[in-house]
C-alpha positions as CSV (number, residue, x, y, z in Angstrom):
1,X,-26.2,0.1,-24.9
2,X,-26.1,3.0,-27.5
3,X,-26.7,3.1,-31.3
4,X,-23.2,3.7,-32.6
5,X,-22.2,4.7,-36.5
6,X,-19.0,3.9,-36.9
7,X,-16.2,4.9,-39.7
8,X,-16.9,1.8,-41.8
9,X,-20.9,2.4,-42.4
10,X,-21.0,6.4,-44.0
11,X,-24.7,7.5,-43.5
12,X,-26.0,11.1,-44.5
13,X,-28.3,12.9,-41.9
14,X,-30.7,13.1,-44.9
15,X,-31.4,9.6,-44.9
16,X,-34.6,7.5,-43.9
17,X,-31.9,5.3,-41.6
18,X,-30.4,8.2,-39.8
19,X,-33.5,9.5,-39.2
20,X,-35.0,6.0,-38.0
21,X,-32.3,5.8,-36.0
22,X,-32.7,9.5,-34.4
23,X,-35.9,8.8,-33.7
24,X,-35.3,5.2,-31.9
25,X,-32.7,7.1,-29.9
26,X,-35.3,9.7,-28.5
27,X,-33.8,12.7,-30.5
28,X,-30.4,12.2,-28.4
29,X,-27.3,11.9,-30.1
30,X,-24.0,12.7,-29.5
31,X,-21.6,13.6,-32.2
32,X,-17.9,13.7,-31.4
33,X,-14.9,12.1,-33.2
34,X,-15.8,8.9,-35.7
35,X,-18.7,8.0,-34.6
36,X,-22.5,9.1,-33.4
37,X,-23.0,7.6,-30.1
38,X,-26.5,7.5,-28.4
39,X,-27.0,9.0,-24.6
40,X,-30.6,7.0,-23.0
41,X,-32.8,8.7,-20.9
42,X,-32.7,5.7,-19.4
43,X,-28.1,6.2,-18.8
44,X,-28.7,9.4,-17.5
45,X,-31.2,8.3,-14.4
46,X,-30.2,5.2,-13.4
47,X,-26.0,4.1,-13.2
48,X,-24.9,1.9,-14.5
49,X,-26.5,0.5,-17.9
50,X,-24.1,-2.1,-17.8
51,X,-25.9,-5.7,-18.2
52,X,-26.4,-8.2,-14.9
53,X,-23.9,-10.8,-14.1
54,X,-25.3,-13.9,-15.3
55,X,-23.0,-15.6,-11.9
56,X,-24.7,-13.3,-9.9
57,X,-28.2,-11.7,-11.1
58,X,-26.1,-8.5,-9.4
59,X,-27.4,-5.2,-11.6
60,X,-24.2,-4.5,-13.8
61,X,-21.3,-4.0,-11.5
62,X,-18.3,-5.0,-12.4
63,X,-16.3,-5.9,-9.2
64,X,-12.2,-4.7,-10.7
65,X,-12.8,-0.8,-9.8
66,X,-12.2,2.1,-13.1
67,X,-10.1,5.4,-11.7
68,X,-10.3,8.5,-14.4
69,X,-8.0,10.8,-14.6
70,X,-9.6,14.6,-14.8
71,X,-8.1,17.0,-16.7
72,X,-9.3,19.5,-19.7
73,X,-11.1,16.7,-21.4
74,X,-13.3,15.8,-19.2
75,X,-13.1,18.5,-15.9
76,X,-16.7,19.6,-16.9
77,X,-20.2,18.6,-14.7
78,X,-21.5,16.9,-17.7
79,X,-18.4,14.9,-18.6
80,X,-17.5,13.9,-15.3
81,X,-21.3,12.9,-15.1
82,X,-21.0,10.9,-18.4
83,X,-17.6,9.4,-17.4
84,X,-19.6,7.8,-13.9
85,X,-22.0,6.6,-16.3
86,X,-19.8,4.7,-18.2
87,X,-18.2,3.0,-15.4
88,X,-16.1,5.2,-13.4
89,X,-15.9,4.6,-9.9
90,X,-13.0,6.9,-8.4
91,X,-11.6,10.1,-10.1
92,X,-8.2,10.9,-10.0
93,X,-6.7,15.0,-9.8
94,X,-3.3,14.9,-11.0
95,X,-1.8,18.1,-8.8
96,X,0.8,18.2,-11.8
97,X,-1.5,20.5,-13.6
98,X,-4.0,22.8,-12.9
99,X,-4.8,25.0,-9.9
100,X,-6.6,25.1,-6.8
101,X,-9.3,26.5,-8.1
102,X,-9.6,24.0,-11.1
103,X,-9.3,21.2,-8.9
104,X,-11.8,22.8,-6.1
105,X,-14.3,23.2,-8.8
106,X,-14.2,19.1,-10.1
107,X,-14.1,18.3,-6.2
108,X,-17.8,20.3,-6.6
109,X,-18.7,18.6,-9.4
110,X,-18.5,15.3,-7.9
111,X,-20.1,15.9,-5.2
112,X,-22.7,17.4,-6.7
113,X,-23.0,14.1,-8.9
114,X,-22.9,12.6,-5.6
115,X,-26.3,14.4,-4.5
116,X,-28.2,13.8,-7.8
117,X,-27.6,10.4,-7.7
118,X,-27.3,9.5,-3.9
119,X,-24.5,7.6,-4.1
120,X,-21.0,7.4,-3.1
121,X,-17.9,8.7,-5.1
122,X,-14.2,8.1,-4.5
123,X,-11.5,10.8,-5.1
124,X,-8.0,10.5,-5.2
125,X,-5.3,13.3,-5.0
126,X,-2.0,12.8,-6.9
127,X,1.1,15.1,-5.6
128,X,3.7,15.2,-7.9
129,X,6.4,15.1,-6.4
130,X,10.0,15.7,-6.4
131,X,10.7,16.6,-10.1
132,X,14.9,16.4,-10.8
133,X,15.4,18.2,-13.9
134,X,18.3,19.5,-15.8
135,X,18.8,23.6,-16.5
136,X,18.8,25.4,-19.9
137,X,20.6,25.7,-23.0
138,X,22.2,29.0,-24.9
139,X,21.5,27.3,-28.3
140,X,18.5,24.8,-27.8
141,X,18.5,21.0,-27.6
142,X,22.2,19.5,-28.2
143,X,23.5,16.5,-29.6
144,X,25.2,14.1,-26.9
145,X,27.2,11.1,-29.0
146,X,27.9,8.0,-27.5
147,X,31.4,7.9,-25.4
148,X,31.5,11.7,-25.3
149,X,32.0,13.2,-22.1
150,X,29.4,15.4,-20.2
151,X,29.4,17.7,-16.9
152,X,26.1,18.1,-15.2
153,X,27.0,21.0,-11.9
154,X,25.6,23.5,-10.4
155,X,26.7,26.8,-12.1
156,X,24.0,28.8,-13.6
157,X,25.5,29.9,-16.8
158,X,23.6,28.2,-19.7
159,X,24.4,24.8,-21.2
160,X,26.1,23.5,-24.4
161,X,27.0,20.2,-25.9
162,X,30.0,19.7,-22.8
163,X,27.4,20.9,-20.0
164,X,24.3,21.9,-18.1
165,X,23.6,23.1,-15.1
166,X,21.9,20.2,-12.6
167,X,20.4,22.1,-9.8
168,X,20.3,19.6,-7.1
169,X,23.0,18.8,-4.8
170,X,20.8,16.5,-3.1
171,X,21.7,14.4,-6.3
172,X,25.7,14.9,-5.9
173,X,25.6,13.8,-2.7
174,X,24.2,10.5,-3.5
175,X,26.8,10.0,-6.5
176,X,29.3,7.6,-6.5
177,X,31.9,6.2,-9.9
178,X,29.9,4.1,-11.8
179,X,26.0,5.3,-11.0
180,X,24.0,5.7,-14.2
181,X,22.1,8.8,-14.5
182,X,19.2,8.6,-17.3
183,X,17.9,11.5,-19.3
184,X,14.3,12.3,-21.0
185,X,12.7,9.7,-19.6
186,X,15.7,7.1,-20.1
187,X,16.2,8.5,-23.5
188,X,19.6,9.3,-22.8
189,X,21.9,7.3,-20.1
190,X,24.8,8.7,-18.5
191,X,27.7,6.9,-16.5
192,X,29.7,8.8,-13.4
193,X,33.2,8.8,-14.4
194,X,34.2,11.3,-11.6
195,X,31.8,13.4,-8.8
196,X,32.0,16.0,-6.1
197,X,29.3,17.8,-4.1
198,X,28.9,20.1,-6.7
199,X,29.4,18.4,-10.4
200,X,29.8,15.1,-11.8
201,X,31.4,14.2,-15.1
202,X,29.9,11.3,-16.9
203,X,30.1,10.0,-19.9
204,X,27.7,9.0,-22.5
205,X,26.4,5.7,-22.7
206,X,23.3,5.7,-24.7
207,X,22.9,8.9,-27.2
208,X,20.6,11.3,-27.8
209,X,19.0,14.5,-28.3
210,X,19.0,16.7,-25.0
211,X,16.4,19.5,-24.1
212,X,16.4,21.8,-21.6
213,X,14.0,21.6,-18.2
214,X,14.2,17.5,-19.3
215,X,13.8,14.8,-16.5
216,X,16.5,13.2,-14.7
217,X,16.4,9.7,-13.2
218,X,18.6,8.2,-10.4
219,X,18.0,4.2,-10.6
220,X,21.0,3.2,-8.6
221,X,20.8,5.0,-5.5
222,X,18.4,6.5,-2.8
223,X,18.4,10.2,-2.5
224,X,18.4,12.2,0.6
225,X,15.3,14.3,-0.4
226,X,12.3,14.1,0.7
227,X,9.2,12.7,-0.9
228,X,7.1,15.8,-0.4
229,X,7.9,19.6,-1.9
230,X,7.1,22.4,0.2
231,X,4.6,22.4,-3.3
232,X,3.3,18.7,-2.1
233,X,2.9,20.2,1.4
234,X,0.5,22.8,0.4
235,X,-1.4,20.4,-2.1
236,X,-1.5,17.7,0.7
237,X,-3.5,20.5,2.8
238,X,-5.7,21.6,0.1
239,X,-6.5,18.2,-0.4
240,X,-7.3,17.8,3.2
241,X,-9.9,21.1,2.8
242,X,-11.3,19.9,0.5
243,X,-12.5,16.5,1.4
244,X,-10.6,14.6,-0.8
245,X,-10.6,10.5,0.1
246,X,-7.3,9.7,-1.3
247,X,-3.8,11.1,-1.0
248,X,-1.4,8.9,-3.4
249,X,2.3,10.2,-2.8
250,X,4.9,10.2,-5.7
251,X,8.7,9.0,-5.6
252,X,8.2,7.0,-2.0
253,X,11.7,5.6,-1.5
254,X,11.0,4.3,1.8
255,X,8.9,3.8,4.5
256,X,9.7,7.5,6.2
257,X,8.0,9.1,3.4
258,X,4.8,7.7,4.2
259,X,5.1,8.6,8.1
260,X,6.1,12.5,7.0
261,X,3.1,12.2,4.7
262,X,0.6,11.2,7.4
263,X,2.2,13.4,10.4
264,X,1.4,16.8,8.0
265,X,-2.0,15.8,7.0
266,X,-3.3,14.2,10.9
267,X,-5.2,11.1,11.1
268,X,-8.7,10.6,9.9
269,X,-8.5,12.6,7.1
270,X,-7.4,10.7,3.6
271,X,-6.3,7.4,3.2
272,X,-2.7,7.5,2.2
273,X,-1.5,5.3,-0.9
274,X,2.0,5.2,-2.1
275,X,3.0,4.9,-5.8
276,X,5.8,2.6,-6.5
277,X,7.9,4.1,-9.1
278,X,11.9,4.1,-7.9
279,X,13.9,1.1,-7.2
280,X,14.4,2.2,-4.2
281,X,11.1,1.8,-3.2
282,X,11.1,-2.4,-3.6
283,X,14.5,-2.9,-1.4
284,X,11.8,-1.4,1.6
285,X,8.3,-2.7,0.3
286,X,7.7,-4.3,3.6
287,X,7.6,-1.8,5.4
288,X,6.0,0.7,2.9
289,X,2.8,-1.7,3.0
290,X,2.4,-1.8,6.7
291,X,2.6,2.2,6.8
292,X,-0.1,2.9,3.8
293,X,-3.3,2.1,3.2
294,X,-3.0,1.6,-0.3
295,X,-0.4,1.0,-3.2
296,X,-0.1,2.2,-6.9
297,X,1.9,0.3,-9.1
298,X,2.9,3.7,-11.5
299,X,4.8,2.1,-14.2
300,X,5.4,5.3,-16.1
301,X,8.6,6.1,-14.2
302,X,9.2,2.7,-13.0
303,X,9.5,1.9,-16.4
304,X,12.2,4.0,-16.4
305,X,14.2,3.7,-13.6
306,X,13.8,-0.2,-14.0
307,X,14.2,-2.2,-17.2
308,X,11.0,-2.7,-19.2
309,X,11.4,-6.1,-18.9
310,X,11.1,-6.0,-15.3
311,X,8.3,-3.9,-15.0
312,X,5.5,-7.1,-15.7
313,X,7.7,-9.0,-12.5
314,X,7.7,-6.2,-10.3
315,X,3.6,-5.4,-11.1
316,X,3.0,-9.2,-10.2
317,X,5.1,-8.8,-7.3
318,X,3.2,-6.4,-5.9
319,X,-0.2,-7.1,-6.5
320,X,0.3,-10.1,-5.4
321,X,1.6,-9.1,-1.8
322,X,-0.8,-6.5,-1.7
323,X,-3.7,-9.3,-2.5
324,X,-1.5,-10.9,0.7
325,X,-1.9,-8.0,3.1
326,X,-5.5,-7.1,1.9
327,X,-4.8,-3.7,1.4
328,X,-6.0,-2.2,-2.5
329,X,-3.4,-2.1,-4.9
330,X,-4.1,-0.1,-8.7
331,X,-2.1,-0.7,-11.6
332,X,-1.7,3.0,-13.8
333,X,-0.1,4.2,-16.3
334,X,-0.2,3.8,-20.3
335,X,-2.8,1.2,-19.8
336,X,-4.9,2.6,-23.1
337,X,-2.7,5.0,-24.5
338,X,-3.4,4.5,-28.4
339,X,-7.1,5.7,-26.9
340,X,-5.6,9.4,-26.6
341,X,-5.5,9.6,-29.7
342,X,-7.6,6.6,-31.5
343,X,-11.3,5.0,-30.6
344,X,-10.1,1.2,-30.0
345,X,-7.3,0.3,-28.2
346,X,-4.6,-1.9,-29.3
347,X,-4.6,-5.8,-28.4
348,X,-1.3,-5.4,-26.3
349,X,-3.4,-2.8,-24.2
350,X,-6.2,-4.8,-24.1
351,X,-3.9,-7.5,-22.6
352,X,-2.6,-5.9,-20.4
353,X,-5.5,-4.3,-19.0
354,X,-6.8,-8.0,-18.6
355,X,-3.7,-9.4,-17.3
356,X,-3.9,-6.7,-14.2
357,X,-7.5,-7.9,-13.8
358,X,-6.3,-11.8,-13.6
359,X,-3.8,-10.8,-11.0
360,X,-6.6,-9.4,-8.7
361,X,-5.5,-6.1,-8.6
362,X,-8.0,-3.7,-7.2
363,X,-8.7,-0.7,-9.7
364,X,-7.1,0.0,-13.0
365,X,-6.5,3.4,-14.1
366,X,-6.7,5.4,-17.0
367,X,-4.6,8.9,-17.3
368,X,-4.1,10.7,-20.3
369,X,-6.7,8.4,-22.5
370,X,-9.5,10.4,-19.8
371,X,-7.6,13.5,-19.1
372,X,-6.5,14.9,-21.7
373,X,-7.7,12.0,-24.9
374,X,-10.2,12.6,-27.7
375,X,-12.5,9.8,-26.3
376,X,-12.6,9.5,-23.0
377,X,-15.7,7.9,-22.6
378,X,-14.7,4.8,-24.9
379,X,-11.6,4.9,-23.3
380,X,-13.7,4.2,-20.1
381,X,-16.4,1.5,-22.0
382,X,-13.8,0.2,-23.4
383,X,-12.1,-1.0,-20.0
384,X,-14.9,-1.5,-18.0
385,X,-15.6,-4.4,-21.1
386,X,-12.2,-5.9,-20.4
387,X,-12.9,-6.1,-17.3
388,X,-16.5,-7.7,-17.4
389,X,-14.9,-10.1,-20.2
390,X,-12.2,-11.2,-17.9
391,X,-14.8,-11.4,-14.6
392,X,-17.0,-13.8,-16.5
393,X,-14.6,-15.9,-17.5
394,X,-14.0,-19.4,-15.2
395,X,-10.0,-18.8,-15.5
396,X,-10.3,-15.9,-13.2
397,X,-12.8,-17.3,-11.0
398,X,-10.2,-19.9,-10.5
399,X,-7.7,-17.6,-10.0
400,X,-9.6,-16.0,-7.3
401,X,-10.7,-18.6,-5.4
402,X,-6.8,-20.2,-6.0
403,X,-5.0,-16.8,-4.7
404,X,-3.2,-17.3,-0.8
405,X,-5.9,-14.9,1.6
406,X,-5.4,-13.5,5.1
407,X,-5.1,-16.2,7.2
408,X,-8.2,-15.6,9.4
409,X,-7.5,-13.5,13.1
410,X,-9.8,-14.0,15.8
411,X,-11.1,-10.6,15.0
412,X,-12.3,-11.2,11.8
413,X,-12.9,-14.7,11.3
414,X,-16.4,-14.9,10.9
415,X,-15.4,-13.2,7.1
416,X,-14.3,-16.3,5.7
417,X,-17.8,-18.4,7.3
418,X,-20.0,-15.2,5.6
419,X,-18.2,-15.2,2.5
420,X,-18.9,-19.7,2.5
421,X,-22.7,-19.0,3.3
422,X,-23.2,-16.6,1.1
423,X,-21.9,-19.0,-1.6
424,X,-23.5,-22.4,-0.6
425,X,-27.0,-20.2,-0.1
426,X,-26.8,-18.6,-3.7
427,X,-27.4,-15.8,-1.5
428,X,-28.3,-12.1,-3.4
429,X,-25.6,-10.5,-1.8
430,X,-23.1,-10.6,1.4
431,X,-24.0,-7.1,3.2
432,X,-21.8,-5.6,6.0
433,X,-22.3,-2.2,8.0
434,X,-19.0,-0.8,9.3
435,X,-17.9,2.5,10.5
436,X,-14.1,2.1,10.2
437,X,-14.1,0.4,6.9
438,X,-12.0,-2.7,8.4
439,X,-14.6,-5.2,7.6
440,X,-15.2,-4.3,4.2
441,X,-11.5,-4.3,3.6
442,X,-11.9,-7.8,4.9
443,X,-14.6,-9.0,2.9
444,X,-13.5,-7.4,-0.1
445,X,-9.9,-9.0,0.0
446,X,-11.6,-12.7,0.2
447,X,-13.0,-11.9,-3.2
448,X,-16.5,-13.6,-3.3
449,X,-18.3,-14.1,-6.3
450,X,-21.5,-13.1,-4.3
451,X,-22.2,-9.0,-4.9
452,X,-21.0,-7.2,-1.6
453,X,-22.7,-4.0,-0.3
454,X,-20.9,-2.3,2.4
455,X,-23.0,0.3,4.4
456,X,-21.6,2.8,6.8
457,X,-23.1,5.7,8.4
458,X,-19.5,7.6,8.3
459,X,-19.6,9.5,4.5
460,X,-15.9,9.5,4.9
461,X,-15.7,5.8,4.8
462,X,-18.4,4.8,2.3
463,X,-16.2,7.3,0.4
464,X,-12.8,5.7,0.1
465,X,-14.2,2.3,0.4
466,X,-15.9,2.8,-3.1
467,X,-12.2,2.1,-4.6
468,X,-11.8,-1.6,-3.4
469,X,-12.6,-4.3,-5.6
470,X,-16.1,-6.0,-5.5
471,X,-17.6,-3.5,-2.7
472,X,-20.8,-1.8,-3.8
473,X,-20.5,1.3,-1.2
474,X,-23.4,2.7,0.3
475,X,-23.7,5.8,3.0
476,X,-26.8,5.5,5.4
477,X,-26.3,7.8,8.3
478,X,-29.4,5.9,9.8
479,X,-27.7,3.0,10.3
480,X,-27.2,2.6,13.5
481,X,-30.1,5.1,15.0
482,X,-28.8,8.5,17.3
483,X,-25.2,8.6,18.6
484,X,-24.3,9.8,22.1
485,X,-22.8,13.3,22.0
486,X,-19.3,12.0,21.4
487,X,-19.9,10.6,18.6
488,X,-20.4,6.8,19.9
489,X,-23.2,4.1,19.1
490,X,-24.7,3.4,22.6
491,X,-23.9,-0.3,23.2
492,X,-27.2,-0.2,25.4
493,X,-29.1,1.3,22.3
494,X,-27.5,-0.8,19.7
495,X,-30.8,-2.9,17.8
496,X,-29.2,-5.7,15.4
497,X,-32.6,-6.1,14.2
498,X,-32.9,-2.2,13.5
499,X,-29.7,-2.4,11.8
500,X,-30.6,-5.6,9.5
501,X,-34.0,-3.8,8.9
502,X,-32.2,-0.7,7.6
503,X,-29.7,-2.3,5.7
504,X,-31.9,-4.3,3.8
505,X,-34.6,-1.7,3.2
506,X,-31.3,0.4,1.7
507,X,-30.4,-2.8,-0.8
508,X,-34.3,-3.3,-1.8
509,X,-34.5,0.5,-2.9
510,X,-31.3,0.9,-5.0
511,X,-32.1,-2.7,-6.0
512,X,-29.8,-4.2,-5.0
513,X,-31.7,-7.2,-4.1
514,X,-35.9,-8.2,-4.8
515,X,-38.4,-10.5,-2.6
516,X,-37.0,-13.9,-2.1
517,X,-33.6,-12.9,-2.4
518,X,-31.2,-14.5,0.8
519,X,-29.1,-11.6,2.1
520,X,-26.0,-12.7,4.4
521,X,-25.4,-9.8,6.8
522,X,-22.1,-9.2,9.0
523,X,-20.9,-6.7,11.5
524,X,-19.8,-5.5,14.8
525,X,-21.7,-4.7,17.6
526,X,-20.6,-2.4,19.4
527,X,-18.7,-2.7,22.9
528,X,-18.1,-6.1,21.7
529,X,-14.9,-7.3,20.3
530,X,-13.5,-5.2,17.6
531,X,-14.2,-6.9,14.5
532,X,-16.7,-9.5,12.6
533,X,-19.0,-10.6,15.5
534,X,-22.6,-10.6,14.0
535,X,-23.5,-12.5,11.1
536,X,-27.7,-13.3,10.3
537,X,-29.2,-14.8,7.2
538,X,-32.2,-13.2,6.1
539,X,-34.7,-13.4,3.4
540,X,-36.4,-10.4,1.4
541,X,-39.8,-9.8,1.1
542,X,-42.2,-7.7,-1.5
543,X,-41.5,-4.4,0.4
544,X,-38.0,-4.8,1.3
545,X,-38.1,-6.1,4.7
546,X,-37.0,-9.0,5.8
547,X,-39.1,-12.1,6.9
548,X,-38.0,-13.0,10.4
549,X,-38.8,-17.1,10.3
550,X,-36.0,-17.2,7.8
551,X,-33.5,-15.3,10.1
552,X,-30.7,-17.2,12.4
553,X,-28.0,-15.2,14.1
């Protein structure tokens, strides 16, 4: 969509070319790293200018969801505005950097974004976390040989090449002969030869080069900490003040962590993900999933705690049960990482962004490559063309349409029966109004072909919805007319035909859908029975209402 010089064609600003092409780009160009890349007037007002799906005649949205990482690189209005451009549909705040009052002022941003563009934006909050990390040195880094022997313990005099100080008893307690300890990101493994509540000797298994404050990793056991610092705590809060949509929490073990989690922060506030990232974590997945509303497969760490080779296994795994459940699932970490530092990504990371996408996995998610990379923006192009490659192929169509769903529940199976009509009628789009979210959720985990707009007239829940995969969110706080002073939707009030009316009105002016188009719309009335319990086909006409001889309820 842009005119793009790259390394391999060397043009002078002098020249009749450049300045053709200057002129065919409207006189605006953006220079930055190896190339010259071209911003539309045309980008800038409407989002995205990604091209329609040829399945689908849907206007450019790719249905696997894009989460950026802010940081320096991109923590600016007019990046974080370029980056949504792109393709971007969530942004993430790492609480590992920054302050409050970096993270307040992105939180402004996109919701300013938000108002210039009257549309929906997801963000998610990332605590970090319990970090275990060994003390300091008197001389600098030391040399640990293999077989040597090595005392991590509690006392605060300075290390050496026989000790360091390991200032965590919560870690001693959990020690027994034989655990491996790993160092510096699995750099360096260590093997218990003898413990106590205060020390434990070990001895040196795989060698390396030690530094103080470095990372320590307990594979074998659980620890008795807690997944939230009294730091995690406050940042949970802020999060809350703030109006973030998403609060993933780091180091879950079990499913207690999640239940702390949510008793701090109250219900109906953020949506609560866990990131899967310690051993630990797998022997209680179960019941992790029934206690969040999302999952993060955050190989970084669980790269290190488990065998690389195990990593691809345990990502299937999950997704995969996840894709069971129907909750979202997003698969981070060093997805793009040659795209810190270089303008194309490998073909490993290519592949392995595309292989997350073939799973079904809900979002992918850059981190560095956006936060804190030297082109952020292809590092978001480039993914959002994985993902369109992959989407338009007919393996993953198959896979979709192959992968075990929710066996329908007398609340919600009229899903399935939209999701078939919407098919057989080539229908536009399958259009649902909720104000929980739950149907959406539904919809979105029997992944249709057919474009799906959710519409709710809670900004809260058009807000997180915007991170599941296929579901075009849309806040209308018309939807469903005047509320009674409690906040409910009269039953006697309720007006399906209002509702139908508004929604597709909504879907004609973002166009979404154009005159002729067949729109499949499901919801809940309310006072009826929680769930799916409305479904109507209607057709558009030139103004974006609907003909009512085409309608059946």
């Amino acid at each position: 969509g842009g005119f793009v010089v790259r390394r391999t064609m060397r043009v002078s600003i002098a020249t009749p070319l450049f300045r053709r092409a200057l002129k065919g780009c409207g006189g605006i160009l953006k220079f930055g790293g190896r190339g010259v890349r071209r911003m539309t007037e045309e980008k800038r007002i409407t989002r995205p200018s990604r091209p329609s799906d040829p399945q689908n005649n849907f206007p450019g949205f790719s249905k696997t969801k894009i989460v950026a990482t802010i940081g320096p690189a991109s923590n600016s209005f007019t990046m974080i505005e370029a980056l949504w451009l792109a393709a971007v549909d969530v942004f993430r705040i790492n609480l590992s950097h920054g302050t409050h009052e970096d993270h307040k002022m992105v939180v402004k941003h996109i919701r300013e974004l938000e108002n210039k563009y009257d549309c929906v934006i997801g963000i998610l909050l990332d605590l970090q976390g319990p970090k275990l990390r060994v003390g300091q040195f008197k001389d600098g880094p030391v040399m640990l040989s293999k077989g040597q022997s090595f005392r991590l313990d509690m006392e605060s005099e300075l290390g050496d090449d026989t000790r360091v100080q390991l200032p965590h008893p919560e870690i001693f307690a959990a020690l027994v002969k034989g655990t491996t300890l790993l160092l510096d990101d699995g750099k360096i493994r260590l093997e218990v030869t003898d413990c106590g509540n205060d020390f434990a000797q070990t001895k040196v298994i795989v060698p390396g080069k030690l530094s103080e404050r470095k990372g320590v990793n307990v594979p074998d056991v659980t620890l008795p900490i807690s997944a939230l610092t009294e730091k995690d705590k406050k940042d949970a809060l802020f999060g809350v003040e703030i109006g973030v949509d998403w609060i993933a929490l780091s180091f879950v073990q079990k499913a207690e962590d999640i239940q702390e989690l949510r008793s701090l922060i109250g219900e109906d506030t953020a949506k609560v993900m866990a990131k899967i990232e310690k051993p630990a974590a797998l022997s209680d997945f179960d019941r992790i999933v029934e206690e969040v509303d999302g999952v993060m497969v955050a190989r970084g760490d669980l790269g290190v705690e488990c065998s690389p080779h195990q990593v691809p296994v345990v990502q299937k795994r999950i997704v995969s049960r996840m894709r069971q459940v129907g909750k979202p699932v997003v698969v981070a970490t060093q997805m793009l990482e040659s795209m810190i530092q270089n303008p194309t990504p490998t073909r490993a990371e290519a592949n392995d962004v595309a292989n997350a996408i073939y799973d079904g996995a809900d979002a992918v998610m850059l981190s560095a490559e956006s936060a804190a990379g030297s082109f952020p923006i292809e590092a978001v192009d480039t993914m959002e063309s994985i993902i369109r490659e992959v989407e338009h192929s007919p393996e993953y169509r198959r896979r979709m349409e192959s992968k075990t769903r929710i066996k329908p529940q007398r609340l919600d199976a009229m899903i399935p029966c939209a999701r078939a009509l919407a098919r057989n009628l080539d229908a536009s789009a399958l259009v649902c109004f909720t104000t929980s979210g739950r149907i959406a959720m539904r919809i979105s985990q029997e992944r249709s072909t057919r474009p799906q707009i959710a519409m709710s007239d809670s900004q809260k829940t058009a807000r997180w919805l915007a991170l599941l995969w296929g579901i075009y969110s849309v806040y209308e706080p018309d939807l469903f007319g005047s509320r009674s002073e409690c906040g409910e939707i009269p039953y006697d009030n309720f007006n399906f035909d209002k509702v139908v009316e508004v929604a597709s009105n909504v879907a004609y002016s973002k166009k979404l859908a154009k005159s002729g188009d067949m729109l499949v719309v499901t919801g809940w009335k309310p006072g009826g029975v929680p769930g799916a319990n409305l479904l109507r086909i209607v057709q558009m006409t030139d103004n974006g209402t609907t003909d009512n001889s085409t309608k059946g309820d």
